[in-house]
C-alpha positions as MATLAB code, in Angstrom:
seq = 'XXXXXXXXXXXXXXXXXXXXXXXXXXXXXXXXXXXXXXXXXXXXXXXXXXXXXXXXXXXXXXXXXXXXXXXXXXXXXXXXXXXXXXXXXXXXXXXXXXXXXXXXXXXXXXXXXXXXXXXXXXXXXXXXXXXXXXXXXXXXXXXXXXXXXXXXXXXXXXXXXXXXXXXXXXXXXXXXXXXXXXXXXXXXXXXXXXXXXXXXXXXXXXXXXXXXXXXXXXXXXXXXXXXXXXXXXXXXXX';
ca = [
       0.000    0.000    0.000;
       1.457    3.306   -1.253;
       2.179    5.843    1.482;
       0.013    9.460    0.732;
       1.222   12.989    0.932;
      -0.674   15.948    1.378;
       0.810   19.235    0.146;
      -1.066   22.458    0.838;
      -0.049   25.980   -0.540;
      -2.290   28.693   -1.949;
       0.206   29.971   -4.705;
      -0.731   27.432   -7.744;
       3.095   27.641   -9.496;
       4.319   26.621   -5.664;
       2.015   24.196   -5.326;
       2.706   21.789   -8.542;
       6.853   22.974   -7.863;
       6.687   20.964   -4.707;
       3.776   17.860   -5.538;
       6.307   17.338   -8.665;
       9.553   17.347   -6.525;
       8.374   15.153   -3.827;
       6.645   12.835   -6.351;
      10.214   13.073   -8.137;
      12.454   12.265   -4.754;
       9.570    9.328   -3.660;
      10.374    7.997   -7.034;
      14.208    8.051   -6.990;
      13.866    5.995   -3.688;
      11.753    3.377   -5.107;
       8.989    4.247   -2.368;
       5.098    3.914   -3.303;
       4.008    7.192   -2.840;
       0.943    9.407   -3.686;
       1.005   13.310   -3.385;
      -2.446   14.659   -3.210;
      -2.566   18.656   -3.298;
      -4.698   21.120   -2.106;
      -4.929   25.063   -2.705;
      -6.345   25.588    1.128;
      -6.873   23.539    4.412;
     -10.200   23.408    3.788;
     -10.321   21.923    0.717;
      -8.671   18.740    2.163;
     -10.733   15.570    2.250;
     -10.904   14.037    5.647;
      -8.540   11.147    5.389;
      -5.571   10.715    7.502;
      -2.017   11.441    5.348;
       0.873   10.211    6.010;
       2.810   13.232    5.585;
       1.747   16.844    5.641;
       3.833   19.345    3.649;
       2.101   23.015    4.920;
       2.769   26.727    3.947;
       2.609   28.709    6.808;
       0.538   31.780    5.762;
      -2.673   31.164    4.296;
      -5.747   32.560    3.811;
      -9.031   31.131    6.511;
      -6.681   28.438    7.952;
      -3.336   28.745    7.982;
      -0.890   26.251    8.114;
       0.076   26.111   11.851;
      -3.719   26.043   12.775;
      -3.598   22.824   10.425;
      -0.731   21.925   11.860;
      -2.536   21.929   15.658;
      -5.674   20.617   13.852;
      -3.732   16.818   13.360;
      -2.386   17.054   16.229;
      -5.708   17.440   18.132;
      -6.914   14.513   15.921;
      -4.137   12.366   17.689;
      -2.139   12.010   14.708;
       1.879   11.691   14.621;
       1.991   11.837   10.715;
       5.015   13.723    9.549;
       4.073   17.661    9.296;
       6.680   19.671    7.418;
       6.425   23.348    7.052;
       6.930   25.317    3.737;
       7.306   28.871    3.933;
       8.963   32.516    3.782;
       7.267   33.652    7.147;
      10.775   32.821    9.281;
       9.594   34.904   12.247;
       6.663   31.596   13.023;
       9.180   28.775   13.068;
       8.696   28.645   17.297;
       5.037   29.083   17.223;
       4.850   26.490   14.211;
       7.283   24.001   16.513;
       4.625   23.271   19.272;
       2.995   21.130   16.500;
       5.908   18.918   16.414;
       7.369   19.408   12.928;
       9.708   17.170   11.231;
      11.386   19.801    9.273;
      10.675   23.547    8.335;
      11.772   24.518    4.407;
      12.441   28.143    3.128;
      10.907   29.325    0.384;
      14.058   30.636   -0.861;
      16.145   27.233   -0.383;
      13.417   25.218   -1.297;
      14.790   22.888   -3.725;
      18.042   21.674   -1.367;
      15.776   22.066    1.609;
      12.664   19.912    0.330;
      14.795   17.499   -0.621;
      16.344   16.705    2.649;
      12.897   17.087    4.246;
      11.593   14.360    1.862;
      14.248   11.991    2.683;
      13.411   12.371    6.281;
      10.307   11.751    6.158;
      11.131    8.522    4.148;
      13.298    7.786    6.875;
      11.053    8.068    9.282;
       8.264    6.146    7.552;
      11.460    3.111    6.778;
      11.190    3.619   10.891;
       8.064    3.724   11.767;
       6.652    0.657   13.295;
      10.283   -0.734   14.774;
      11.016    2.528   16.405;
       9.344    1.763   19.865;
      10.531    1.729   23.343;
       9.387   -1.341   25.436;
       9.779   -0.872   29.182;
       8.281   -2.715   32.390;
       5.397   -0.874   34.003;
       3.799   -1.439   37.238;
       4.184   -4.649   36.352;
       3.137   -4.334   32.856;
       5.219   -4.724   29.735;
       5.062   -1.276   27.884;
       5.554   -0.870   24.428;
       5.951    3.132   23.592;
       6.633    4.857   20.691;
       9.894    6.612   20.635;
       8.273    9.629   19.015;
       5.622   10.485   21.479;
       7.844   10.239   24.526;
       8.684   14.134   25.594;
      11.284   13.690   28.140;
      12.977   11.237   30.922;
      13.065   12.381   34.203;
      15.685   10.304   36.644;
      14.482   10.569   40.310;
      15.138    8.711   43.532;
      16.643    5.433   41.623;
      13.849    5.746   38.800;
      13.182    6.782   36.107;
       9.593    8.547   34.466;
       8.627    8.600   30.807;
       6.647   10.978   30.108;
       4.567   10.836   26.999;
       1.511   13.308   26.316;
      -0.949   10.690   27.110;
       0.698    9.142   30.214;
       3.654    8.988   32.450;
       5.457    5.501   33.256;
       7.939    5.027   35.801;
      10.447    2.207   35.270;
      13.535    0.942   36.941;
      16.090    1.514   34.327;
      19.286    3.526   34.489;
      19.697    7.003   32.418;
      22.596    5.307   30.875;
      20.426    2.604   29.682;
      18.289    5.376   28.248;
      21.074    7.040   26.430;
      22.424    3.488   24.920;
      18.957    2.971   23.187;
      17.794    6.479   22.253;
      20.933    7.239   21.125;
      20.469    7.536   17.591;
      16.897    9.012   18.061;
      17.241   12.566   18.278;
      17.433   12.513   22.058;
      19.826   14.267   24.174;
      20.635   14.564   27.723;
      20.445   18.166   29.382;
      21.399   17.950   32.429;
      21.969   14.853   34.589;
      18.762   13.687   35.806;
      16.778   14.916   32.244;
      16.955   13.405   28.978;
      14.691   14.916   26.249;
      13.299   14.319   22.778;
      14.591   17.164   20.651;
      11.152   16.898   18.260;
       9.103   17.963   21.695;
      11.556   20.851   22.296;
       9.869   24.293   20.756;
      12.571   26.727   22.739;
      15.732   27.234   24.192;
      16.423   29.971   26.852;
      18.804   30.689   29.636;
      18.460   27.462   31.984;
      15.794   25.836   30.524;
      13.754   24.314   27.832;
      10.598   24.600   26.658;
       8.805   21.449   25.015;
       5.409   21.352   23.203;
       3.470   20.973   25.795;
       4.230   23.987   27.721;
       7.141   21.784   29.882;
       9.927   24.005   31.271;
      13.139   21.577   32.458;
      16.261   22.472   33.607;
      19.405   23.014   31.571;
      22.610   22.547   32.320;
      24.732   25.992   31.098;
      27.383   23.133   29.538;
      24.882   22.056   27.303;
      23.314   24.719   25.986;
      25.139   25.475   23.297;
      24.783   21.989   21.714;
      21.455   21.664   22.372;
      20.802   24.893   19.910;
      22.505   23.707   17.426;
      20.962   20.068   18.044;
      17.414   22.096   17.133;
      18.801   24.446   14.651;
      19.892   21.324   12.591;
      16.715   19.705   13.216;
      14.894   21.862   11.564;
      17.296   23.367    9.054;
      19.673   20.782    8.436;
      22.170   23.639    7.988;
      23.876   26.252   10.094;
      20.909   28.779   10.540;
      20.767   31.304   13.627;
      18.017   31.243   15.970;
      18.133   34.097   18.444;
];
């Protein structure tokens, strides 16, 4: 069964540019892929995508209220932003993007945002955590975990949905999230850089309106962990 893309943009030229290019990349990778586009959120249909490429500024519904719209609806599909509005890459990150393209690098940029989302689709499935539970075996998806606390010889996962508290080390943690885009703040926190919407002075900020402790030494690297995130190239967030 093919995967299915959903590309919204109200400028016509922009909209085939991208459908073709993703169509183009999906191709070159030998995935099964359909790329459905729409000229405004409301003109999409109400099934679920598995990948949401949004412009930002858009007329009725723009694309970070579309953005919070899957969200609500429980959805983890991929969301990717696609736009020239720079100034609402924070407010846009509480939705949990994947990546966020420029409009004026938007062939190199699209490209590598395409290729992560086919990376994360190659993932999806395998790329759960399971844990013991209260006595329960847990199995958790990687990418709707928000942060690991380490208290009092334990350790909480805390999800959205629900926290679990298991008896597993933070260096446990860090051996098999290590190639999952989660990094380790400060000694007792470990969080998922995709929850993470802001960095300031001694703390972060996830999606969820979480504040957790930084340590000063890893501040620096933790920027640049988001600013790549998003970018995939140097790009200064102040």
């Amino acid at each position: 069964m093919p995967y299915s893309i959903a590309v919204i943009d109200d400028d016509a030229q922009m909209l085939r540019q991208i459908s073709g290019q993703l169509q183009e990349i999906a191709q070159r990778a030998g995935t099964g892929c359909a790329v459905h586009a729409f000229s405004s959120p409301v003109d999409l249909d109400e099934l679920v995508y598995d990948a949401y490429f949004l412009d930002i500024s858009m007329p009725q519904m723009d694309g970070v209220q579309m953005a919070r719209s899957i969200r609500d609806r429980g959805s983890m599909s991929c969301i990717v932003f696609i736009s020239s509005v720079e100034s609402r890459v924070f407010e846009a990150m509480r939705t949990q993007p994947l990546r966020f393209v420029r409009k004026s690098r938007l062939h190199e940029e699209l490209e590598e945002a395409m290729e992560a989302v086919l990376r994360q689709w190659q993932r999806f499935g395998s790329d759960t955590l399971v844990v013991t539970s209260a006595y329960q075996t847990a199995t958790i998806p990687v990418n709707t975990i928000l942060y690991i606390e380490s208290y009092d010889k334990k350790q909480q996962i805390v999800t959205a949905q629900k926290t679990y508290t298991v008896y597993k080390s933070m260096a446990w943690f860090e051996k098999q999230l290590h190639n999952r885009d989660f990094f380790r703040i400060q000694r007792s926190y470990m969080v998922n850089m995709g929850a993470v919407v802001h960095i300031e002075t001694g703390h972060v900020v996830l999606c969820d309106g979480s504040r957790l402790p930084i340590s000063r030494f890893k501040t620096e690297e933790a920027r640049k962990k988001l600013t790549r995130r998003l970018f995939n190239a140097p790009y200064q967030i102040d």
